[in-house]
C-alpha positions as CSV (number, residue, x, y, z in Angstrom):
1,X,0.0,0.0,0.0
2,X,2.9,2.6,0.7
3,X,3.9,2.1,-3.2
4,X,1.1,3.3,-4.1
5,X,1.0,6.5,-2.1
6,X,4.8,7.0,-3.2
7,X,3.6,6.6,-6.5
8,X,0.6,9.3,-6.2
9,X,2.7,11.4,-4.5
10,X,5.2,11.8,-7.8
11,X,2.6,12.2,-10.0
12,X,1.3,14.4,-7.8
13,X,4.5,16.9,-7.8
14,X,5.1,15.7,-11.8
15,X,1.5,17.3,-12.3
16,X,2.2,20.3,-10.3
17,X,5.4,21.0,-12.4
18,X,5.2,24.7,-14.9
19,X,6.3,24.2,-18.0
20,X,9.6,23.3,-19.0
21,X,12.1,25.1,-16.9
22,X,15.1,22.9,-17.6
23,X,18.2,24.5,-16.8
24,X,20.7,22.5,-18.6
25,X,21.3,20.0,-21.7
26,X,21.7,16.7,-21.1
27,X,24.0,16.2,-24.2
28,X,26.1,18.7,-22.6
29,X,26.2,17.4,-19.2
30,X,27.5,14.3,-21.0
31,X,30.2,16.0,-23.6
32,X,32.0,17.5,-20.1
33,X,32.0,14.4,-17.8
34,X,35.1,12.4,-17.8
35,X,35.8,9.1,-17.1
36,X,35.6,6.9,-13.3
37,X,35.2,3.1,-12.5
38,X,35.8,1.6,-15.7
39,X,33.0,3.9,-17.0
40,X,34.2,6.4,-20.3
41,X,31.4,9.0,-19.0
42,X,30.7,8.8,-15.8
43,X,27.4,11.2,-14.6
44,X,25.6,12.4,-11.7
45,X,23.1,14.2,-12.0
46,X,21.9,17.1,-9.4
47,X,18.5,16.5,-7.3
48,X,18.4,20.2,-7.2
49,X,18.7,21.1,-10.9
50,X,16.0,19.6,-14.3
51,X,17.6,19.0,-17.5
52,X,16.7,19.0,-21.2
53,X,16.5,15.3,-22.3
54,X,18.5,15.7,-25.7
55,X,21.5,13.0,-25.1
56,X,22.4,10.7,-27.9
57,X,25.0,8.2,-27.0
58,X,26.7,6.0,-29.4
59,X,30.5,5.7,-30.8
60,X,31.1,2.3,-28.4
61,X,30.8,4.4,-25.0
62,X,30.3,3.0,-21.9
63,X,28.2,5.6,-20.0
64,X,26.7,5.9,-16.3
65,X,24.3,8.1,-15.4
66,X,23.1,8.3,-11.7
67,X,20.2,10.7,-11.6
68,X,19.8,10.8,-7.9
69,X,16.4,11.9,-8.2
70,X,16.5,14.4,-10.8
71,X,14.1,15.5,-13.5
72,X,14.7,14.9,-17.0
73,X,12.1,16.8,-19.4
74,X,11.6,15.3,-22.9
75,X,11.1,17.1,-26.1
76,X,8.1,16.7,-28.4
77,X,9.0,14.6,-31.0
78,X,12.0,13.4,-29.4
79,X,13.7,10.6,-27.4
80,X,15.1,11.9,-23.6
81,X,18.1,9.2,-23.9
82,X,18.6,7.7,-27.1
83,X,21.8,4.8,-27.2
84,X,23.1,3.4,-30.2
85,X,26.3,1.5,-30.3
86,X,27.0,1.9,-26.6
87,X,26.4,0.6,-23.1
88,X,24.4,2.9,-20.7
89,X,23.7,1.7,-17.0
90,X,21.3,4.6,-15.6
91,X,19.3,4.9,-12.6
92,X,17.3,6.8,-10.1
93,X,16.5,9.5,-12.9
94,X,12.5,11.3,-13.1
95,X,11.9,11.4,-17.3
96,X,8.9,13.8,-17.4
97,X,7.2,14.0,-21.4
98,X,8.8,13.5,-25.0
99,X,8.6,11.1,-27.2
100,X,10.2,8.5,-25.6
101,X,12.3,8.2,-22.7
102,X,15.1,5.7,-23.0
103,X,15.9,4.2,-26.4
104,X,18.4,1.2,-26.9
105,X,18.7,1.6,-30.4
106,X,21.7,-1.2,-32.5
107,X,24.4,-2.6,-30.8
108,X,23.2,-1.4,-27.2
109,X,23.4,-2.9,-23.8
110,X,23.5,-1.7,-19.9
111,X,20.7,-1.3,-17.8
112,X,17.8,0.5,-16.8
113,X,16.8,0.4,-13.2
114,X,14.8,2.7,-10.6
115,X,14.0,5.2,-13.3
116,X,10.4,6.7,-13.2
117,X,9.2,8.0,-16.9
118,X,6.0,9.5,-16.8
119,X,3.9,11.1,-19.7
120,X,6.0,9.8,-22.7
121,X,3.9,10.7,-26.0
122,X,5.0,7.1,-27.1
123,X,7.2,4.8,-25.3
124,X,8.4,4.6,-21.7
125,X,11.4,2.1,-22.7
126,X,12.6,0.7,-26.1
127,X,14.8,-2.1,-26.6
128,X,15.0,-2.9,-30.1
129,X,17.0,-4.3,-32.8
130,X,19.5,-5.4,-30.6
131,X,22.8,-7.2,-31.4
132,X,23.8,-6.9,-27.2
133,X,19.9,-7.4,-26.2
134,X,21.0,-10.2,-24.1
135,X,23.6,-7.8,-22.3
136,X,20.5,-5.5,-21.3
137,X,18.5,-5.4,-18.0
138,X,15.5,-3.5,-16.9
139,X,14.1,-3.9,-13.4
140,X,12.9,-1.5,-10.6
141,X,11.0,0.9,-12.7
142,X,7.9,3.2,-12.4
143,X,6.1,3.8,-16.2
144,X,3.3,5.6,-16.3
145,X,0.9,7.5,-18.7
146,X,2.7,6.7,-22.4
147,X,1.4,4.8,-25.2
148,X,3.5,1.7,-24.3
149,X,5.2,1.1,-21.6
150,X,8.4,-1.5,-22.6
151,X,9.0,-2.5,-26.4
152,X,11.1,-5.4,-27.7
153,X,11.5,-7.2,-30.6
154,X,10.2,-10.2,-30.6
155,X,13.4,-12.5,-31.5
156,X,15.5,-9.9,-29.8
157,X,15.1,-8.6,-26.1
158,X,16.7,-7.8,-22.7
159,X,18.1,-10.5,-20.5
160,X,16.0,-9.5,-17.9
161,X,13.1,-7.4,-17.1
162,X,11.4,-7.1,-13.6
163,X,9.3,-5.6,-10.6
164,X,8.7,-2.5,-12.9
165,X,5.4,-1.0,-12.1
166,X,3.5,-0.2,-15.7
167,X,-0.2,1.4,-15.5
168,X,-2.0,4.1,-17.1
169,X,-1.2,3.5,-20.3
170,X,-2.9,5.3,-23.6
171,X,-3.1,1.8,-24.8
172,X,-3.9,-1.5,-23.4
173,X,-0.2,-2.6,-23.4
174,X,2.3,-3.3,-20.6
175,X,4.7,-4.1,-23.2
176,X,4.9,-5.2,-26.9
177,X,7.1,-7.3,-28.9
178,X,7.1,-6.7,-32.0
179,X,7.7,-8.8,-34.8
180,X,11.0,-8.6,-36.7
């Protein structure tokens, strides 16, 4: 029962949120950070500050990202954290709108844990057309109020996805695998 007042009480404060006051680019946060623990980018984000979600990750990185709570606003139109040909582990980050919220696009691993993405005009997660797809793992997240909430390819999809809470959904769907 407390889960479910934690998770009113985000969507609460999501829903009282202005318009988009994010004070800096993601893709620039990333171009800056250097590298720590094996990691070639190594992030973490400020609970105090929102950020635009415009990263593209791809060129073989191996990326962290470590939210610690902060907000993330997608763009219309647009995916909030789009990997292709890279490893991304991110968690604890609030991904508020867009188009989608995390991509893992060809060639991409990592995972994808305590995350909340709320209100994406699309999907919440995508894992698709994956050569790694084994390598990825999604667990611990909150999805709420997007068209879909996971998508995978039907012949290609993470290693592991669990205890992710998915509900209010445009659509009927939890998740979707699509075939190739």
């Amino acid at each position: 029962m407390r889960k479910y007042w934690l998770i009113s009480a985000i969507l609460l404060l999501l829903m009282l949120i202005p318009e988009i006051d994010a004070e800096q680019s993601l893709q620039e946060i990333y171009i800056q950070a250097g590298g720590y623990a094996g990691y070639d980018k190594y992030i973490e984000l400020n609970p105090d500050s929102s950020y635009v979600g415009d990263l593209y990750i791809s060129d073989g990185v191996k990326v962290f990202i470590d939210g610690h709570g902060a907000l993330i606003y997608g763009q219309p139109y647009y995916t909030s954290i789009h990997v292709w040909g890279s490893i991304l582990d991110i968690s604890h980050c609030v991904i508020y709108g867009g188009y989608n919220g995390i991509f893992f696009d060809t060639l991409s691993a990592g995972t994808i844990n305590s995350n909340t993405v709320v209100g994406c005009n699309n999907i919440g997660i995508s894992v698709i057309y994956q050569d790694l797809s084994e390598d990825a793992e999604i667990w611990d997240n909150i999805i709420t109020d997007c068209r879909v909430g996971f998508l995978c390819l039907e012949n290609w999809h993470p290693r592991y996805i669990g205890y992710n809470t998915v509900y209010g959904m445009e659509s009927y769907r939890y998740a979707e695998l699509c075939p190739d």
